[in-house]
Each structure stands twice: as C-alpha cells, then as structure tokens.
N, C-alpha and C positions, 0 to 999 in steps of 0.2 A: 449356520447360525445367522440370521436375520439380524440386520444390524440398524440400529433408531433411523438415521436415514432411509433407509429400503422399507424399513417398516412407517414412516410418514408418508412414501411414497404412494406404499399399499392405500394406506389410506385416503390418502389426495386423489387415487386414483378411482376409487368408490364415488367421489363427490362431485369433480369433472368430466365432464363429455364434451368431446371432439366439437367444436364450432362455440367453443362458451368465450365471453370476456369475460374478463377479471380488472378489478381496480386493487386497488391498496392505497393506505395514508403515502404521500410521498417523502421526499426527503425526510428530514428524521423520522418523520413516523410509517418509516416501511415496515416491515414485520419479516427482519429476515431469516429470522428460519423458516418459513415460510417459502421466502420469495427466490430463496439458492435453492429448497426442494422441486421447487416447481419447477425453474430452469434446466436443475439437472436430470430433472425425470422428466423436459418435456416430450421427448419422444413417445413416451408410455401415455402420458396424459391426453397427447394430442389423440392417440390411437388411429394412425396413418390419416388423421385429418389434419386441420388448424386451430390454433385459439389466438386470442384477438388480445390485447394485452392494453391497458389506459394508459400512458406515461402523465408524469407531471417534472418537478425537479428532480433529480438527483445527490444523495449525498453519499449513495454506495456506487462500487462495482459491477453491482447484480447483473444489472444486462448489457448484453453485448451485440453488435451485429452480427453476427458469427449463427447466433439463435433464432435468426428470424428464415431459417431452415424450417421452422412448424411456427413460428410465434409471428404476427401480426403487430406492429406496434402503432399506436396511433394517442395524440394528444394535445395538450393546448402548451406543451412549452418542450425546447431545449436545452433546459440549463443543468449545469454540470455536468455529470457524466454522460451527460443522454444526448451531449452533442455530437458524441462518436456516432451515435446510431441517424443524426442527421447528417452528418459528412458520407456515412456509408449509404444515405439515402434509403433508409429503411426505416424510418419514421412520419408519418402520416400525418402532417397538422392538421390541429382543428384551429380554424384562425377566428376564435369568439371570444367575447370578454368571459372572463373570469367569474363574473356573476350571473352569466346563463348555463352556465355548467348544470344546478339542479333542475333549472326548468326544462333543458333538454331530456335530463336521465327523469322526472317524472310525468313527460309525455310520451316517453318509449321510444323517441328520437335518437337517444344514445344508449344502448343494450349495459347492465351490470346482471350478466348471470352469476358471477361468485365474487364476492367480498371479502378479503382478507384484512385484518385488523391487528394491531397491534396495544394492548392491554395492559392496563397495571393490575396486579392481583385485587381482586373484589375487595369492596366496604364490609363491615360489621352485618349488613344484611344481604351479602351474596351478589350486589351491583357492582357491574364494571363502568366504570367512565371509558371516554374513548382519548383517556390520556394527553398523548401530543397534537393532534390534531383532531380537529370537528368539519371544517371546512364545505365539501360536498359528501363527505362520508356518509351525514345519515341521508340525504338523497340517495345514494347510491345501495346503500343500503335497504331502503324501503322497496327495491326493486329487486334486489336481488333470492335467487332460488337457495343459492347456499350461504351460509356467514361460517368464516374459521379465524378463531381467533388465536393469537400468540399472545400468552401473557408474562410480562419480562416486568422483573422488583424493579428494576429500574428507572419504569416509566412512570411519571409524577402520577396520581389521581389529579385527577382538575374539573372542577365546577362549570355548567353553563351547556353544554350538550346534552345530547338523552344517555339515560343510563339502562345499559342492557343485560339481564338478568342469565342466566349458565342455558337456560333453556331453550334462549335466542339462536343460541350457535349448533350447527350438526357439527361442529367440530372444534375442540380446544386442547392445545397442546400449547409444552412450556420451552421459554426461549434458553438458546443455547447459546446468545452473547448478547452481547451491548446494544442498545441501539445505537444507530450511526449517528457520529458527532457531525455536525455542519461548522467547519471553523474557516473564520474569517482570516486574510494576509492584514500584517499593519496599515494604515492608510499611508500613501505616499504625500507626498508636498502639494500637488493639486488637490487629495481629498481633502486632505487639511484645512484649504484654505476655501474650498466651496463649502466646507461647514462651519467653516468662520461664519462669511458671508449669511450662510441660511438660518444660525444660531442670532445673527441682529436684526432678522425677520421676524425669529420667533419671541410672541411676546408673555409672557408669565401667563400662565391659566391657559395656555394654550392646549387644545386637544392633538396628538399626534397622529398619523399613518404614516407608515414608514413602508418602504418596497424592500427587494432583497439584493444584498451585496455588501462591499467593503463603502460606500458610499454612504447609505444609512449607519449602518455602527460610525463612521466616523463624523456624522452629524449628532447622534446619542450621545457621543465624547465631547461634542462642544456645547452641549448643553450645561454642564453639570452645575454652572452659576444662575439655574432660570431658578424658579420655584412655582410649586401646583400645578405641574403638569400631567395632562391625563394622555390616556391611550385608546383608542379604538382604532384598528390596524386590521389587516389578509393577516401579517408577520408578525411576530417580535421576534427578539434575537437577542441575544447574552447583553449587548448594552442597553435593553428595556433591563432587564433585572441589576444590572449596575447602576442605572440611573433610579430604579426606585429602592434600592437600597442605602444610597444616597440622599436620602429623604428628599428628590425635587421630585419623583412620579409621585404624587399623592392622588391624581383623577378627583383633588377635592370641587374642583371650578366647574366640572362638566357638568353640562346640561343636560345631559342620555347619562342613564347609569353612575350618577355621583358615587364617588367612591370605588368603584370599578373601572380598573382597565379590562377591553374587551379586544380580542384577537382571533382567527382563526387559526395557525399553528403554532407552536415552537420550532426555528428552525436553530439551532446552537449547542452547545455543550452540556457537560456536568453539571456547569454553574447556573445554566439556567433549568435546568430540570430540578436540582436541589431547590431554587425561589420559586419555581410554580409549585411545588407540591405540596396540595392542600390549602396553597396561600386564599385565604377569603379575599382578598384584594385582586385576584385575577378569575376572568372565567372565559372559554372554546366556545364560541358561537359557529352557524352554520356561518356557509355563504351569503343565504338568504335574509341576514342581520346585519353582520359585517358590511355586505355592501350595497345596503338599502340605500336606495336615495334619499328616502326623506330621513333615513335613521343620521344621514351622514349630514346634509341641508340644516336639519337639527343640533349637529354636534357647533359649539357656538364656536369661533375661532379655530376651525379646522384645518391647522397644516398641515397640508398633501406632498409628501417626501418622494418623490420617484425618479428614475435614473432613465436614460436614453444610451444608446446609439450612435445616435446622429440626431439633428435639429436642423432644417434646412430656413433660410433667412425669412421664412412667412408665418413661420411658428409649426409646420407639420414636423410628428415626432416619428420617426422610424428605432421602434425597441426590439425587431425581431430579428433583421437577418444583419449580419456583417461579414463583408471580403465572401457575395454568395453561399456563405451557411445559413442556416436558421439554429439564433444562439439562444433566443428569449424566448419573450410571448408579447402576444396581445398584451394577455394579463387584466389585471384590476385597474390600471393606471389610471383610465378615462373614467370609469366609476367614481374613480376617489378625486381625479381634478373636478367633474363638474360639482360633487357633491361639497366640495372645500368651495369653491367658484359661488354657491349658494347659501353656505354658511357666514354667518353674521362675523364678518372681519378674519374669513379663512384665508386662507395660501394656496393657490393652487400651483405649486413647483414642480418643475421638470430639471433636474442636475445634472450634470455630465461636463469631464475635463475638457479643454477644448480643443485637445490632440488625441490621436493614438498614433503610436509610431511615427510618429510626422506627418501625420496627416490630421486637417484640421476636423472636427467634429461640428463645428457649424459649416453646415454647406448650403452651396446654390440648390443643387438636386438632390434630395436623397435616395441613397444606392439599392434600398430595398423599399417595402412596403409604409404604406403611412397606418402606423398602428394607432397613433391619436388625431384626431384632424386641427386645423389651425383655430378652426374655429373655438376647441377646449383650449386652444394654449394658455396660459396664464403669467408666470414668471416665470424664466429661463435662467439657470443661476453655473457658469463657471467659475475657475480660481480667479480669472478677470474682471469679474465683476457681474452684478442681477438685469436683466431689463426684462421689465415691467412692460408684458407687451397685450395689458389688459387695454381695452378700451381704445386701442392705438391701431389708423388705417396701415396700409402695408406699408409705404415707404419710411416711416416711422418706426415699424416694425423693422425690416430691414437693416433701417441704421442704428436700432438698438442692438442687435446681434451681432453685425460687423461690429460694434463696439467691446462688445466682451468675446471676440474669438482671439485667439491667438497672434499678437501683435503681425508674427512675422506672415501672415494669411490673409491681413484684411485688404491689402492693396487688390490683391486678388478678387477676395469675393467682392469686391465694390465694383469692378471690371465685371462680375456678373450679375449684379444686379442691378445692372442698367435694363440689360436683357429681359431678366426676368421681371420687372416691372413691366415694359411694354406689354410683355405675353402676360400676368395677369391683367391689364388693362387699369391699371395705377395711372393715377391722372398729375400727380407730384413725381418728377424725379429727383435724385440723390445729388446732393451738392458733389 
C-alpha cells in the first residue's frame, strides 16, 4: 500500500529533474510538506545527479548538512537554523542586497526551475494569494518551469501581491501541519534600554522598517505611547500586529500608501497570522516596492530599524559573519538606511548591544566583512547611549562611538584609534 508520502514523492518526482533549483517562501512561509518530501526523497528526485536549493532564513529544521550528499545549498543569508549548514560549510553565499534578488532571477543570472509555495485555500473566485510572503516570490516565480503549491487553512489570505489561479500550478496538494512559528526570546536589559533610547527618536507619524530579531520586537514594545504610526518594512513580526491593535499603527501620516501598512513577509506567530488575515489595513508587496528607493526617499519620516554585529569606530557595519561563521546577510539594511537618510526627517539606525560575551561590539577593526559602508552610516544607537554620526568627519566620529561602547572598553579602543586615524589620513586627532 502506497503511503501519502511515497505517493507525494511519486509525484514530485514527475515534476523534478536532476540539475533543477528550487526556491520556496522562507521562514514562516516555507511550505513544509513540501520541503520534508523533497529532503527525504532527495535521493530519487536528484536521480544520481544534483539539485541546487535557494536558502534564505530559517524557522524550521528542514535542512540539514547531512543532505548536501545530492542538495546544493546556496543563498543571501544564514539565519536560524541554516547556520548549521554555514558552520558545516555547505552553504554557498550570495553576498548581494536583498533588493537585487528579482533582478538577478529576471535576467537569468539566478536559475528558479521549480517554485514551491505555500497557500491559504482560494477566495470566492478560485484566487490564491501568496499568504505569508510576497517578497521575491513572484520573480521567482515568473521564471520558473514548475509552480507546486501547499495550501494550509492556516495561512492568513493577504492583499498586495498577484493572485494565482488552480491553473498556475502543475501541482497542489494539502498541508499536513502548521506553518512554522518564528518566536522571539524576551528582550534582555540591553534590548530594553536601546529601545528606550530609539523610542525618543521616534517621532508620532513616523513611517517604520524594522529588521529581524529580538531587537526590533523590543523597539515595537517601546513604542506603544507614540501615535499614527505607519509601516512599510522587508518584515513585520507579532509586535507590528500588537502595536496596531493598540490603536498607535494607524499608517494615517504616511505619505506612500496612507492607510496602509506595507511589508514583504510575516515572520511570527498565531497572533500575527489571526491580524493579517483579510486585514484591509495590511498588504505583501514584492521586493521590487518594498525596497524602492524612491518608494522609500518618499516615505516622509522614515525610521530605519536594523541591527549589526559589529560597528567599527568609522561607522562601517559588519551584519554577516561573527567568531568566523556566516550568521546574517547583506540583507535590505543599506536599502532601507540610504532610503531613511533621503526621506524628509528619517532615521537611519544601525542598533546593536555593545558586548557579546565580553567582548565589545564597537570595534577598531571589524572581524568580518563590511556589509554597510561608512559612508551610509547614520545613527549608531547602544544601551549607552545614540551618536549621530551624520554629517561628522572621522575623528568625531570615532569619539562618538567610543562614547556609547561599553564603559569598561573605551580606554581601549581610544589606544586604537590613534592608529587608526593616522592610517585613514584624519587630520584631527582624539583628545
């Protein structure tokens, strides 16, 4: 007797050939029945060849290094679970902003032969939205040979993406759990107190973006006494739907989209899947919206919420590798700072504590790559305190930093940025 797995297999195996890539919605919006059929029948699917696999975040187990036995991995981030597969050195960066993703995939730069999606059951007229995520999806989509969709009651309908009809797909079948929750740890006493500090930045009628982590949610949390605040974001996450349930998201101020908050995924819970769905007050935009420049330039008061690494004392931001892994990405970050940096009275913030384990996070040098350059820096904000390192030459710069690192650190980095003033060629040195 043929059991639903082996018989999904069957059929996955009709629609893949050996040398294809595959994408899917990532973090919440993976499609896993789907994505555990395909791992565990990659051997049959590859049919003694390779397949080539997109990564993005993680909020399942699904992949492992173990499978890159036939599976290729390759992507623009590390995060979550998909840091095992960069510790085991079987994951393949693409080291590009987050906003060239569709222009890659629709000049044929980046291959999507099969497109896996994850579905909320059809409208009154047989249209699927593409639920929890829109992002690069329908790029990827517009390329691809096969579409299979998983359609799970779970997943909210949501407005703002294209809607694809039963006949789009050579293949749909129905889910057989949850989608994966994204849940955040409580903020600790550093996050607490960097979202103090970024909360008396933000000024009423401000438009948000927000990056992904315990960081953002615990800036959504200090918001909740602003009012008329709008959204346009890559993310939200359960404290966008707590703060406009809170009547302060109203998006009544904004200048793009009044009335609308605009996002590309859900990455969070129950609770935010029960407040997107159907909500006329939210809508899934592609990438190619979400992180326009002029769409962003245009949004009027644009604070730019994003998280680091490391920040080294000249304002370069390193969000991807730490202690030699590759944790992050590139990512949207520098999209959304220059696009805040252009908007009429934006923020463009870079956050992060000013330790990890003892060690300081403003440094002389940083230890991996420069994923932002100094020249987008904007405002640097720890539990220490903001410096405002707009408009400010280097040695100024410098002693803005050393001012909000960690008390017990700065004797230190002042000892190195003697140094490293000479070698940029700073014509001020540090009292």
């Amino acid at each position: 007797m043929t059991t639903p797995q082996a018989a999904l297999a069957q059929r996955l195996q009709a629609l893949v050939r050996p040398g294809d890539t595959l994408w899917w919605g990532q973090a919440t919006a993976e499609p896993l029945t789907l994505t555990r059929a395909l791992v565990a029948h990659r051997h049959a699917l590859a049919a003694g060849g390779r397949l080539r696999v997109f990564v993005g975040i993680a909020a399942s187990d699904t992949l492992q290094p173990a499978q890159a036995d036939v599976l290729d991995f390759f992507g623009y981030s590390a995060g979550g679970a998909h840091r095992a597969l960069a510790r085991a050195g079987v994951l393949d960066i693409l080291p590009c902003h987050y906003s060239q993703l569709p222009a890659l995939l629709a000049d044929g730069r980046l291959a999507a032969d099969v497109v896996l999606l994850q579905l909320p059951p059809p409208d009154a007229q047989g249209r699927f939205s593409l639920g929890l995520a829109c992002e690069y999806l329908p790029a990827a989509i517009a390329r691809a040979r096969v579409l299979i969709g998983e359609v799970n009651p779970a997943v909210p309908w949501t407005a703002g993406g294209p809607l694809l009809q039963r006949e789009d797909f050579d293949l749909l079948v129905e889910a057989t759990e949850p989608p994966p929750d994204l849940q955040r740890s409580a903020p600790g006493a550093a996050e607490q107190a960097i979202a103090t500090h970024i909360a008396g930045l933000v000024e009423d009628g401000a438009t948000l973006q927000l990056g992904v982590g315990n960081l953002p949610e615990a800036v959504l949390a200090a918001l909740h006494g602003h009012r008329d605040l709008g959204l346009h974001s890559g993310v939200a996450g359960d404290g966008v739907a707590a703060l406009a349930e809170a009547g302060v998201l109203t998006h009544a101020r904004k200048t793009r989209d009044t009335g609308t908050g605009i996002a590309g995924i859900l990455m969070g819970t129950a609770a935010l899947r029960r407040w997107a769905r159907r909500n006329p007050a939210l809508q899934l935009r592609d990438t190619g919206y979400t992180h326009d420049a002029q769409v962003l330039a245009d949004s009027h008061r644009l604070a730019a919420i994003n998280s680091a690494i490391e920040v080294d004392l000249t304002g370069q931001v390193n969000a991807e590798v730490a202690g030699g892994v590759y944790v992050g990405a590139v990512g949207g970050a520098a999209d959304f700072l220059r696009g805040a940096a252009r908007s009429r009275g934006g923020l463009p913030i870079v956050a992060l504590p000013a330790t990890h384990q003892g060690r300081s996070r403003i440094v002389a040098r940083l230890s991996g790559p420069v994923s932002t350059a100094r020249s987008d820096a904007g405002l640097v904000v720890t539990e220490h305190g903001v410096a405002d390192l707009r408009g400010q030459p280097l040695s100024r710069r410098v002693q803005r930093l050393i001012d909000i690192a960690a008390p017990a650190h700065r004797a230190a980095l002042a000892d190195e940025a003697h140094a490293l003033l000479r070698q940029c060629g700073a014509a001020l040195a540090l009292p």
